[in-house]
C-alpha positions in Angstrom: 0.0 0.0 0.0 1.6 3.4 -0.8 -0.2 5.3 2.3 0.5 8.9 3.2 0.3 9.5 6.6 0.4 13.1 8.3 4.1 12.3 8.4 4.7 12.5 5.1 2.4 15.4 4.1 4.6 18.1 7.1 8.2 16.3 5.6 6.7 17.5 2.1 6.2 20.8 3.3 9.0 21.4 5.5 11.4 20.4 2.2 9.8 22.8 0.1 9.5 25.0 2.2 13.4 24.7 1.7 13.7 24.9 -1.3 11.4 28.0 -1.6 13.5 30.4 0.3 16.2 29.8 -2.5 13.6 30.7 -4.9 12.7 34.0 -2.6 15.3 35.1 -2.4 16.6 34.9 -6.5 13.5 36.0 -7.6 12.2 39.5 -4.7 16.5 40.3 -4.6 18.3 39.8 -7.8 16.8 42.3 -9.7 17.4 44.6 -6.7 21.0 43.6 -6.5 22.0 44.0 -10.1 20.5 47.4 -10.2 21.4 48.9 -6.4 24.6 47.3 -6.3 26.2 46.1 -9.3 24.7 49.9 -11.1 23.4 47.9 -14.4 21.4 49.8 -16.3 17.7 49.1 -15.0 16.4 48.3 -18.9 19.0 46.5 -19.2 18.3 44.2 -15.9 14.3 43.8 -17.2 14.7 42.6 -20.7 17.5 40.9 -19.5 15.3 39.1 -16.6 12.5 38.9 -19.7 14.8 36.9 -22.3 15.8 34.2 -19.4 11.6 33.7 -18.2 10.6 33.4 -21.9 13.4 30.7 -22.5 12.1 29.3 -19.0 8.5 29.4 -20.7 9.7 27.5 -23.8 11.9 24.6 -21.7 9.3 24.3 -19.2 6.7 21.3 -20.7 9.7 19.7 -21.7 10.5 19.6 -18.4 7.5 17.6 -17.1 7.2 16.2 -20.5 10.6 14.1 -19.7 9.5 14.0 -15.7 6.4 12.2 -17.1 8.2 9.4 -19.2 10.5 9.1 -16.6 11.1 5.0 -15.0 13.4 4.7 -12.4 13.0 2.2 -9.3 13.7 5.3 -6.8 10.3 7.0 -8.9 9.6 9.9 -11.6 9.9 12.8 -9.7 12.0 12.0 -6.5 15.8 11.3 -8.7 15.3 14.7 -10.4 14.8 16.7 -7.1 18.0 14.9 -5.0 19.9 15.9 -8.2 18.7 19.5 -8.7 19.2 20.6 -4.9 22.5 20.8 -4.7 23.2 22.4 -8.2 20.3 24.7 -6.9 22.8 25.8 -4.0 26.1 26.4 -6.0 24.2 28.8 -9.1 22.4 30.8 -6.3 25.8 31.4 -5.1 26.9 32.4 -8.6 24.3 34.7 -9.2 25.1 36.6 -6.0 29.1 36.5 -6.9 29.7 38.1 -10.3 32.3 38.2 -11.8 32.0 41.5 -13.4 30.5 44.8 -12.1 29.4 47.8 -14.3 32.6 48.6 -15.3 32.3 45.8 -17.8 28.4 45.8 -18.3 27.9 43.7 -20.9 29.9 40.9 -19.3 28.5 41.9 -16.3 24.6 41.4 -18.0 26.0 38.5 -19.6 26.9 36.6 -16.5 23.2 37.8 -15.0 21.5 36.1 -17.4 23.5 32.8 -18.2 23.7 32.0 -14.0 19.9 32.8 -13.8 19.0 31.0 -16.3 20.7 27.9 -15.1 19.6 28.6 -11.5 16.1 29.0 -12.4 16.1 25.5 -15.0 17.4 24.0 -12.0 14.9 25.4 -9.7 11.9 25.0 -12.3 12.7 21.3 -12.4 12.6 20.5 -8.8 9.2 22.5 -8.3 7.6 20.8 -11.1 8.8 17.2 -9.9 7.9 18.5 -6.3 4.5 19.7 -6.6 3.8 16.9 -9.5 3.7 14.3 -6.5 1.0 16.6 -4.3 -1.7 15.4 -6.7 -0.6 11.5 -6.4 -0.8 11.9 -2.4 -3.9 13.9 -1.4 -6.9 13.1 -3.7 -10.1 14.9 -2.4 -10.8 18.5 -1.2 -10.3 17.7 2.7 -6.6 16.5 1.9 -5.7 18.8 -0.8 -6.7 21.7 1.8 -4.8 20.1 4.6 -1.4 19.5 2.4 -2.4 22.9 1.0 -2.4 24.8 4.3 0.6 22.4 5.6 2.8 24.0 2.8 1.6 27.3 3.0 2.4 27.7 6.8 5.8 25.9 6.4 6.7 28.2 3.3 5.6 31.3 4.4 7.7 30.6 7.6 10.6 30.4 5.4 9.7 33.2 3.4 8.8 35.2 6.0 12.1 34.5 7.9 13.7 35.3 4.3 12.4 38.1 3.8 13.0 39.9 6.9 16.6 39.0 7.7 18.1 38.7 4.2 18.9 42.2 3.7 19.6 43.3 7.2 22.2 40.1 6.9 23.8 41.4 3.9 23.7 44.8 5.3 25.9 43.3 7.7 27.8 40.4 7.0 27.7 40.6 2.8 26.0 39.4 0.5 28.3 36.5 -0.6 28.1 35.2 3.0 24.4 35.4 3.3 23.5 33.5 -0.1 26.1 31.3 1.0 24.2 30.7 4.0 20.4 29.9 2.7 22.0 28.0 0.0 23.0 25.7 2.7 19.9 26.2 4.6 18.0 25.4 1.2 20.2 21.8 0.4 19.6 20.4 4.1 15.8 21.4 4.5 15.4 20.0 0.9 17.1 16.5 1.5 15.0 16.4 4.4 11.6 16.8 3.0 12.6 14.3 0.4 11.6 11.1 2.8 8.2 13.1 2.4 7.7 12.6 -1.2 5.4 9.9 -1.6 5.1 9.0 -5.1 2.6 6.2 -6.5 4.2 3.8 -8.6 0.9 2.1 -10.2 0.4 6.0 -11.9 3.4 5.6 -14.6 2.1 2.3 -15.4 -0.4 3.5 -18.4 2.2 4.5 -21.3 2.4 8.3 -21.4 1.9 10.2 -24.2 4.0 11.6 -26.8 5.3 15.2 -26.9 2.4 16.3 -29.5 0.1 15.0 -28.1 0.6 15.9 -24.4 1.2 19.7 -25.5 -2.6 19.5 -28.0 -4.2 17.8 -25.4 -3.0 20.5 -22.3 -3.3 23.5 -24.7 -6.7 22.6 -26.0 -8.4 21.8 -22.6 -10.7 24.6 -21.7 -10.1 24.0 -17.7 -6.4 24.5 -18.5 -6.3 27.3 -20.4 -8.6 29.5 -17.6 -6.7 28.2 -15.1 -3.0 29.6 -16.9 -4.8 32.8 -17.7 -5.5 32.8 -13.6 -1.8 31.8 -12.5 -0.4 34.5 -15.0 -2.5 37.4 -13.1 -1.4 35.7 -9.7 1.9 36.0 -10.3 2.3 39.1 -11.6 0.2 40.8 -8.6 2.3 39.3 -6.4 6.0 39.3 -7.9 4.7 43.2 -8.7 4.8 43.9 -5.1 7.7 41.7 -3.4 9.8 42.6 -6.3 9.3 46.6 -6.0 9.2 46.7 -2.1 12.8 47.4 -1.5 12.8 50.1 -4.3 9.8 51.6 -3.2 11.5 51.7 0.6 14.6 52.6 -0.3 13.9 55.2 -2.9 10.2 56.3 -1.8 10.4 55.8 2.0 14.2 56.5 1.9 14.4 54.1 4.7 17.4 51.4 5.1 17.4 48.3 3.0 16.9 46.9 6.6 14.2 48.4 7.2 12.2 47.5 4.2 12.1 43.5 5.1 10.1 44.4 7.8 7.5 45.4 5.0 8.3 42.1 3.1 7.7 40.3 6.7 4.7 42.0 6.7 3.3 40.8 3.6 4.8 37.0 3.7 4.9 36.7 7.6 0.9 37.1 8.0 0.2 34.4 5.5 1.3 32.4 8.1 -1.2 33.3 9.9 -3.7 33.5 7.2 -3.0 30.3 5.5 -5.1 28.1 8.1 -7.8 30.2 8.0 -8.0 30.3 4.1 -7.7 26.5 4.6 -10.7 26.3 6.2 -12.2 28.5 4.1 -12.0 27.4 0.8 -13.0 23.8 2.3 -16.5 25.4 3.0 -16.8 27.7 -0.3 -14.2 26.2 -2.6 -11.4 27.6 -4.5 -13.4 29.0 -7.1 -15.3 31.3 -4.8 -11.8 32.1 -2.4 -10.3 33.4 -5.4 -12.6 35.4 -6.0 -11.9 37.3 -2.7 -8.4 37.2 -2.6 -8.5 39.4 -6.4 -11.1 41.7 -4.1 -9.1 41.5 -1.0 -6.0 42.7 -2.9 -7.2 45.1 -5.3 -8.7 47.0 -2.8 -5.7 47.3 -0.5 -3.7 48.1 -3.7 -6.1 50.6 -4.2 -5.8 52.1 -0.6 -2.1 52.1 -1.1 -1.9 54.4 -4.3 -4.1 57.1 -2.8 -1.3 58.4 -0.5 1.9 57.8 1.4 1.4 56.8 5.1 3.2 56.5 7.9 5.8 53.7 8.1 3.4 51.3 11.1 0.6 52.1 8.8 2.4 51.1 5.3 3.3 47.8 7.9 -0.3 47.3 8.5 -1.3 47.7 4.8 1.2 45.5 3.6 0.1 42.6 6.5 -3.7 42.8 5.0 -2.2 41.8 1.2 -1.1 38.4 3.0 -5.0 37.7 2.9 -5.3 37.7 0.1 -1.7 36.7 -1.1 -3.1 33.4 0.8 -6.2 32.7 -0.6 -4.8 33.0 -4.2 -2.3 30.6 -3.8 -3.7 28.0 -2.0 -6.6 28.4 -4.3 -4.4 27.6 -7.0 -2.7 24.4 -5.3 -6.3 22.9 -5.3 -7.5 24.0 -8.7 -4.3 22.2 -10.3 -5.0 19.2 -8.9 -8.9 19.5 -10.0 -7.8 20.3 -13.5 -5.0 17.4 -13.6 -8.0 15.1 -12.2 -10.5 16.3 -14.5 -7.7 15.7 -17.7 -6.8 12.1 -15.8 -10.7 11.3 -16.5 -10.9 12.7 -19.7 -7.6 11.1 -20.9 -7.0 8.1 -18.7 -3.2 9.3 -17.8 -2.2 11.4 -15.1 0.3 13.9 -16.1 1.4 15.6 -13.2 4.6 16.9 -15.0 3.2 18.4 -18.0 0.6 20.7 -15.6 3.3 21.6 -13.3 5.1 22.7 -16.3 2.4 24.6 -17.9 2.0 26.3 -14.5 5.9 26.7 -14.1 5.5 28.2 -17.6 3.1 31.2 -16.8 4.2 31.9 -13.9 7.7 32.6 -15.9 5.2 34.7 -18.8 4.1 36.7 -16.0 7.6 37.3 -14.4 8.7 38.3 -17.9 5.6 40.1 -18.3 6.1 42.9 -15.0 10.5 42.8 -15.5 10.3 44.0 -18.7 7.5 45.9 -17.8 9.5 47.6 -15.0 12.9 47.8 -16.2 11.5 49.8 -19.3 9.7 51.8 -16.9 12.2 53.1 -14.6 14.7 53.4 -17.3 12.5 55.9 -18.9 11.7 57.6 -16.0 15.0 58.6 -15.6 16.1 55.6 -12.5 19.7 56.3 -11.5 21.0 54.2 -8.9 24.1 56.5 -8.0 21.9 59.1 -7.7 21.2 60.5 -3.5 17.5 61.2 -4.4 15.2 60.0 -7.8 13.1 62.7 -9.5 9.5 62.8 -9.1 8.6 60.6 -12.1 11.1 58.1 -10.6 9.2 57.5 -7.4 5.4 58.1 -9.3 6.5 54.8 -11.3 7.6 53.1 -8.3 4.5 53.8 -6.6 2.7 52.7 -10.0 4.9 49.0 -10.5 4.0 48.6 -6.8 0.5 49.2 -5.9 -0.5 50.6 -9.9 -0.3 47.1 -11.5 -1.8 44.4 -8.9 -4.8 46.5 -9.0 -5.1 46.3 -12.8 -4.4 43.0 -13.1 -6.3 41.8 -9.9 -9.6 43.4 -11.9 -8.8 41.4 -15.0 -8.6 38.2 -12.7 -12.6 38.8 -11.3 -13.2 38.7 -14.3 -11.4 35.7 -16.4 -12.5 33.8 -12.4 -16.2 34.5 -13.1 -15.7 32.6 -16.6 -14.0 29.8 -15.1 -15.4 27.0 -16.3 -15.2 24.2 -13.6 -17.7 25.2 -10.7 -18.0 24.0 -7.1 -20.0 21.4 -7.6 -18.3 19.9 -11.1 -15.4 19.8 -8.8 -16.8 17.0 -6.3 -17.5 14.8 -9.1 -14.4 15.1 -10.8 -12.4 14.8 -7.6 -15.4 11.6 -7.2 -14.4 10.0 -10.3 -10.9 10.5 -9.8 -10.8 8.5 -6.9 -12.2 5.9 -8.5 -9.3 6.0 -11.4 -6.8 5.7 -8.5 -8.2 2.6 -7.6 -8.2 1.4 -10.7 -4.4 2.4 -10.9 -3.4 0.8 -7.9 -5.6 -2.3 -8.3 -3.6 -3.0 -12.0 -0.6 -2.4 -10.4 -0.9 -4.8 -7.5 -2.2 -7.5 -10.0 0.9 -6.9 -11.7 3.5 -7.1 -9.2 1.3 -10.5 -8.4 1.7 -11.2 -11.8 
């Protein structure tokens, strides 16, 4: 029997919860640090961070394409993760240690985008092969929430904790010494949760499919193509905010780089206290309807925030209330993944994990490219000069705008693409129903064969 136990789902958690704070930190710091401290050229830093997330977006169903296909007696998913953590550690190091500064700019860009790109290959493979297994180990609502909040506590404590003390830690002991210390954090929290990854053998019994196929089938599949359109507007509502808080402290506030991860703890530190509460909710209402309040919840704090500058403990405050709804979008998301992968499992008779992890590893990358380029262009023409003592007025207006401006736009456009979702409350039972039943089936044919 492959039986998940309450063991297995906090060890699955705790490790990615590991492996996340690597990803925090790369993606809310490295633009910073390439345009505060190594003095690139801020257009140069966004269509630089767009080129890498578009070649993410093309890589990235290859990526659970192969995970898919993959046989291996320790599993699919689990060989690709033990490898990729430690390679994980060493390019987040790079990243943080050029080679080059802005007295050679173009090597200096150069070496920005090759180490990203590697870093965030290495990182997109272990969070599709990670979250891949989440659907093979919880399979109705009740669990889905529970693994769901179990995550979401657990990574929000790291983020939180990352957040907050990374750049008072650089501050003082360097940069190169802090990286070097959650890359190490990141390797033994990872190898840990490992033991938590529970895959099911009997579900790479059925032959997958081929490449074409997989991609027609993912692409064409209305379920799927709402629910990209959804992760896209996630992302960049939230990578919108985490990304521009230390500009918008430093340059806006003109506060310490210290002081602005205590608006970062703000935002990720309350989802760990929100993330329990939204699991509980969206077990009574469902994802569907929690979305729909988290897009509310966040616009209208976004809203609150353009209207004026407040005090620092208010700004604290008002950055606390987006972890409402910076909780109920995400966890939201976990469990509409898993419907749509059950509802394609029905309608296919495979379950491909990978390739939806990929698709959703995908967007998320669109939308990353999506607000960097968006920014970098931005500032750039504004006339951002990180030498400069003081930005202009336009400067600081654009800040304010990438900040608070653009999760409200795009939190608008996500009522409504949530509204035409076309998988309701109730369609989601039965699918999750049916599902079930598949699994059965799964393991049934695979027992009968190992008796065989």
């Amino acid at each position: 029997m492959n039986k998940v136990t309450q063991k297995h789902r906090f060890l699955y958690g705790f490790g990615y919860m590991g492996v996340l704070v690597s990803g925090i930190v790369f993606t809310t710091f490295v633009t910073y640090f390439y345009l505060q401290h190594i003095k690139l050229n801020p257009a140069w830093v966004g269509i630089g961070f767009g080129v890498v997330s578009v070649w993410e977006a093309i890589i990235a169903p290859f990526v659970g394409y192969i995970s898919d296909r993959t046989r291996t007696r320790w599993g699919r998913r689990v060989p690709y993760v033990v490898v990729g953590i430690p390679l994980m550690a060493i390019f987040l190091w790079l990243v943080f240690n050029p080679a080059f500064d802005a007295s050679q700019p173009t090597l200096a860009l150069a070496w920005f985008m090759i180490t990203l790109f590697i870093l965030d290959s290495i990182f997109m493979t272990i969070d599709v092969n990670w979250q891949a297994v989440n659907a093979e180990m919880n399979v109705d609502l009740a669990s889905r929430s529970q693994q769901g909040a179990i995550v979401g506590v657990l990574s929000m404590l790291g983020v939180a904790a990352a957040s907050a003390a990374f750049l008072p830690l650089a501050e003082k002991l360097g940069w190169s010494t802090t990286v070097t210390l959650v890359a190490g954090f990141s390797t033994i929290v990872g190898y840990i949760g490992v033991l938590g990854l529970k895959e099911n053998p009997s579900f790479s019994k059925p032959q997958a499919l081929g490449l074409k196929d997989a991609v027609r089938f993912t692409l064409s599949y209305r379920p799927s193509l709402f629910f990209m359109g959804l992760a896209i507007i996630v992302k960049i509502a939230m990578f919108a905010i985490t990304t521009m808080i230390p500009l918008f402290a430093v340059w806006v506030l003109t506060i310490s780089e210290g002081q602005s991860g205590t608006l970062l703890l703000a935002s990720s530190g309350g989802m760990l206290i929100f993330f329990p509460i939204a699991s509980v909710l969206i077990n009574k209402i469902g994802p569907k309807k929690a979305l729909t309040i988290g897009f509310l919840e966040v616009a209208a704090v976004a809203l609150i925030l353009i209207l004026r500058i407040y005090t620092f403990p208010l700004l604290v405050a008002l950055f606390g209330l987006f972890a409402i709804g910076f909780s109920l979008m995400m966890l939201s998301l976990m469990i509409m993944l898993s419907d749509v992968i059950d509802a394609d499992a029905v309608k296919v008779g495979q379950r491909r994990e990978g390739i939806y992890n990929s698709a959703y590893a995908l967007v998320q990358r669109l939308g990353a490219f999506l607000f960097s380029v968006s920014m970098g262009l931005a500032l750039s023409a504004a006339g951002f000069q990180s030498e400069l003592s003081a930005q202009n007025p336009s400067v600081l207006l654009t800040i304010k705008g990438l900040l608070a401006g653009v999760p409200l736009a795009v939190c608008l456009i996500g009522l409504f693409v949530i509204g035409k979702y076309p998988i309701n409350d109730e369609q989601a039972k039965e699918i999750r129903s049916q599902a079930i039943k598949q699994r059965e089936a799964f393991i049934t044919s695979g027992e009968l064969e190992n008796l065989a």
